[in-house]
N, C-alpha and C positions, 0 to 999 in steps of 0.2 A: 504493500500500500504506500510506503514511502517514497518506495521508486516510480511509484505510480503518481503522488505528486508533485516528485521531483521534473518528473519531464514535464508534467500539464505546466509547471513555474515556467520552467524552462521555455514549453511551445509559445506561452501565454507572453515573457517580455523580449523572445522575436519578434512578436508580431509586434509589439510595440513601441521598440526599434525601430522596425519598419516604417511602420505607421509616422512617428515622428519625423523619419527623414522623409516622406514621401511628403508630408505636411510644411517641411521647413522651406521658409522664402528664398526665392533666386534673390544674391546679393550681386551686387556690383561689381564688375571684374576692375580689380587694381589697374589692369593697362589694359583696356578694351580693344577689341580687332577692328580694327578699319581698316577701309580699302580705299583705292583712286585709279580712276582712268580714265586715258585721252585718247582720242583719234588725230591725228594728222597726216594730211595726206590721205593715202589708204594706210596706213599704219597704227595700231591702237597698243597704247602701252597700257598696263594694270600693273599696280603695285598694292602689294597683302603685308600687314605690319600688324605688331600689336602698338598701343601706343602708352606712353610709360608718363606719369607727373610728374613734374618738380615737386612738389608735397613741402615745400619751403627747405628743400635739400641743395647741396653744392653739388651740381649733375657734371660740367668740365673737367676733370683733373681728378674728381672725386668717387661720384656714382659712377660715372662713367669716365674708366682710368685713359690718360696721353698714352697716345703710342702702341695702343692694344688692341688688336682686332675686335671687333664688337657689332655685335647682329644687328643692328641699328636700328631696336627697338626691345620688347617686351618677348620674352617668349620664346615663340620659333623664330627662324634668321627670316628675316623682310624675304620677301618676293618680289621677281619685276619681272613682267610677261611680256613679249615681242609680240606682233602677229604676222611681220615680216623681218627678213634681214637688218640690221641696222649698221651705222658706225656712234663709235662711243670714243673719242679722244682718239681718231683714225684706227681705231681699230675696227675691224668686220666683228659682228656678232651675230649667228643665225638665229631664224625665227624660233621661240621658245620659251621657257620656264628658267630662271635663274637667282640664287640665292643672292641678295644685294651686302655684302658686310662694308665695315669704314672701317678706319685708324683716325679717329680723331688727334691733332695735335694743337699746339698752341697756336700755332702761327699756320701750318697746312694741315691737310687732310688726301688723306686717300681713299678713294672709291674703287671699292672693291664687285667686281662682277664672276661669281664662281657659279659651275656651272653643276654644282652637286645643289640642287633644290631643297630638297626637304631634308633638313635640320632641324634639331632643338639649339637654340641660340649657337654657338660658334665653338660648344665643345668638342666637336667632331671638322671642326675648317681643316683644310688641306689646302695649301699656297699652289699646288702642282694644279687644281684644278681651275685656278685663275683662269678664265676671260679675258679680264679687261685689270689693269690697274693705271688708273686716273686720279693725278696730284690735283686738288682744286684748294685755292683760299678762303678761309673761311670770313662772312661777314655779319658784322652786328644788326640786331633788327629789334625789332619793338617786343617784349616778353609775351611770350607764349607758355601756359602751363603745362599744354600735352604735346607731345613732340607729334609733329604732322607732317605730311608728304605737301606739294602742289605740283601740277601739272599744267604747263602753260606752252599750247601749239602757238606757235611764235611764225610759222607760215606752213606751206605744205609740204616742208622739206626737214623743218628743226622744229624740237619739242625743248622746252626747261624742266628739268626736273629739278626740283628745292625740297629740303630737309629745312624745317625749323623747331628749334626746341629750345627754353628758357629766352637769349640773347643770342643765340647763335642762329646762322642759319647756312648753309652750302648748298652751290647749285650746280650741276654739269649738262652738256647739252648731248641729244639724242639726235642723232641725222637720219634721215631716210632717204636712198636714189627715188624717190617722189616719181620723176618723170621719165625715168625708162624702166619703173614696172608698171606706169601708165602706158608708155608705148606697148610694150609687152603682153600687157592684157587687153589688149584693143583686140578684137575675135570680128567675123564675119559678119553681125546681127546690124542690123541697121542702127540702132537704136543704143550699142556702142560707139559706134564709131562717130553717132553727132554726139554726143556725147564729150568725148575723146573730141573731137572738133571745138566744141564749147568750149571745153577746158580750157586748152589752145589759145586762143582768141582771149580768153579772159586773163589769160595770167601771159601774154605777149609773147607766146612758143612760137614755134617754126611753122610760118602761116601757111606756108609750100607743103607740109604734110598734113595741117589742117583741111588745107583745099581738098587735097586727097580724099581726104574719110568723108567731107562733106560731100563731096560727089560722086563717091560709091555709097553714103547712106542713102542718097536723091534716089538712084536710082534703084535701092531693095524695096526701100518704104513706099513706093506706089506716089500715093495723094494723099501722105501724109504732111501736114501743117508743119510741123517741127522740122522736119527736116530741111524744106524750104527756109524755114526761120535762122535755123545753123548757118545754111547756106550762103545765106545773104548778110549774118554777120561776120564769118570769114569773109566775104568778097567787100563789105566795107571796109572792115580791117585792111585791107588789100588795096584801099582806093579806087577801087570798081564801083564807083557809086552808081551809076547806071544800070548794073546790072543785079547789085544789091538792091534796088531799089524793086524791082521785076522781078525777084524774089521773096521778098519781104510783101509784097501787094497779092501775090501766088499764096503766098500762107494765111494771109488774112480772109481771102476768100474759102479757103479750104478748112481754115479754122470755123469758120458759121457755120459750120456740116455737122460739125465734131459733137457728137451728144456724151460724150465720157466726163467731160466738167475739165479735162488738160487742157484745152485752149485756155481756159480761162484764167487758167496759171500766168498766160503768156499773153494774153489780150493787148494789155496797156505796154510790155515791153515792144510789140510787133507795131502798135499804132504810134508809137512813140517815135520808132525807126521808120516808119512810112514818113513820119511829120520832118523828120532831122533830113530825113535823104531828099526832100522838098516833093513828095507824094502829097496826092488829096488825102482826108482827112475824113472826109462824108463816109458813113456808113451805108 
């Protein structure tokens, strides 16, 4: 009988163990995971951190020692995701998943890109699986209590990546070949290659293989409106106002056909270039 209520005790404060932790509040994690990310280009970087407070601590020199490899956050080692090739400080880096650490110092810093991913903080780093290692100076900024990423496309070609935490902050730049894996992925479909033409024209590429694509999309697309529209902003780009112009007045007419609601994207940008290139204006 003892042993009989030995175990009923016994079954009886499992369960209510159980019970308790099943009941107990989710608390607030010391260095929360956050994440960031940016497109440029066709390029999108993401970066995964946990992120750690000052808590009225000395984080420089102190929390976080000079001269020490350090996961450059809370936790696991930061993460930083490609979805294309990049350069990082001339160096090539393939599209991919990569562990981010630093060496913070007084006066520089190095930015570390190792290609061993999933880590618990940097007690397992290996120097051999180095990437990329990039000297950057570190700069003062306005206090921050939790260390955070930013991500700033600075055009189609360069991203900023910043580190900021307490007064400090570091930034390195992320390159992408932008416009020849635009060439590159430029395919047969009509509706790439205005596309891939627009681009062109908009950012002042090589109009001679704009005109190209605009006039192989002319003629996949039929009597479609946009492609006319490409058309005739390559050939003004070009100074063919004339003939831009007889393209641009071809799209307009072809757009009041159009019942999908895309002309109307383009309405005012086509009547606008009918008006610049000295076309009528009447609907």
């Amino acid at each position: 009988m003892k042993k009989l209520n030995s175990l009923f005790c016994t079954a009886v404060l499992a369960l209510a163990t159980a019970y308790s932790f099943a009941q107990a509040p989710t608390l607030p994690a010391a260095s929360p995971a956050a994440s960031v990310s940016q497109t440029f280009g066709i390029t999108k970087i993401s970066i995964e951190y946990h992120s750690p407070g000052v808590k009225g601590r000395q984080v420089w020199g102190n929390l976080v020692p000079y001269d020490s490899v350090w996961r450059t956050g809370a936790n696991e080692a930061t993460t930083i995701n490609f979805s294309t090739g990049v350069m990082i400080g001339g160096t090539k880096v393939k599209a991919g998943k990569y562990a981010m650490f630093t060496i913070p110092g007084k006066d520089m810093w190095t930015i570390i890109i190792n290609s061993e991913a999933d880590q618990w903080g940097s007690f397992d780093y290996h120097k051999s699986a180095d990437v990329v290692r990039l000297t950057v100076k570190p700069m003062m900024s306005d206090f921050k209590e939790r260390m955070s990423f930013y991500l700033d496309a600075a055009s189609d070609s360069t991203c900023h990546v910043t580190l900021q935490w307490e007064k400090v902050k570091v930034s390195f730049d992320v390159q992408a070949a932008t416009i020849a894996m635009t060439q590159k992925g430029v395919d047969n479909t009509w509706s790439t290659l205005a596309n891939a033409a627009n681009y062109y024209v908009d950012n002042k590429l090589d109009l001679n293989k704009a005109l190209v694509w605009a006039q192989a999309a002319l003629t996949l697309s039929g009597d479609h409106f946009y492609s006319r529209y490409v058309l005739a902003r390559v050939l003004d780009a070009k100074g063919d106002k004339k003939e831009a112009l007889k393209y641009a007045e071809d799209s307009k007419k072809m757009g009041a056909s159009d019942k999908s609601g895309f002309y109307d994207e383009f309405k005012d940008k086509i009547e606008k270039m009918i008006t610049d290139l000295g076309g009528a204006t009447k609907k």
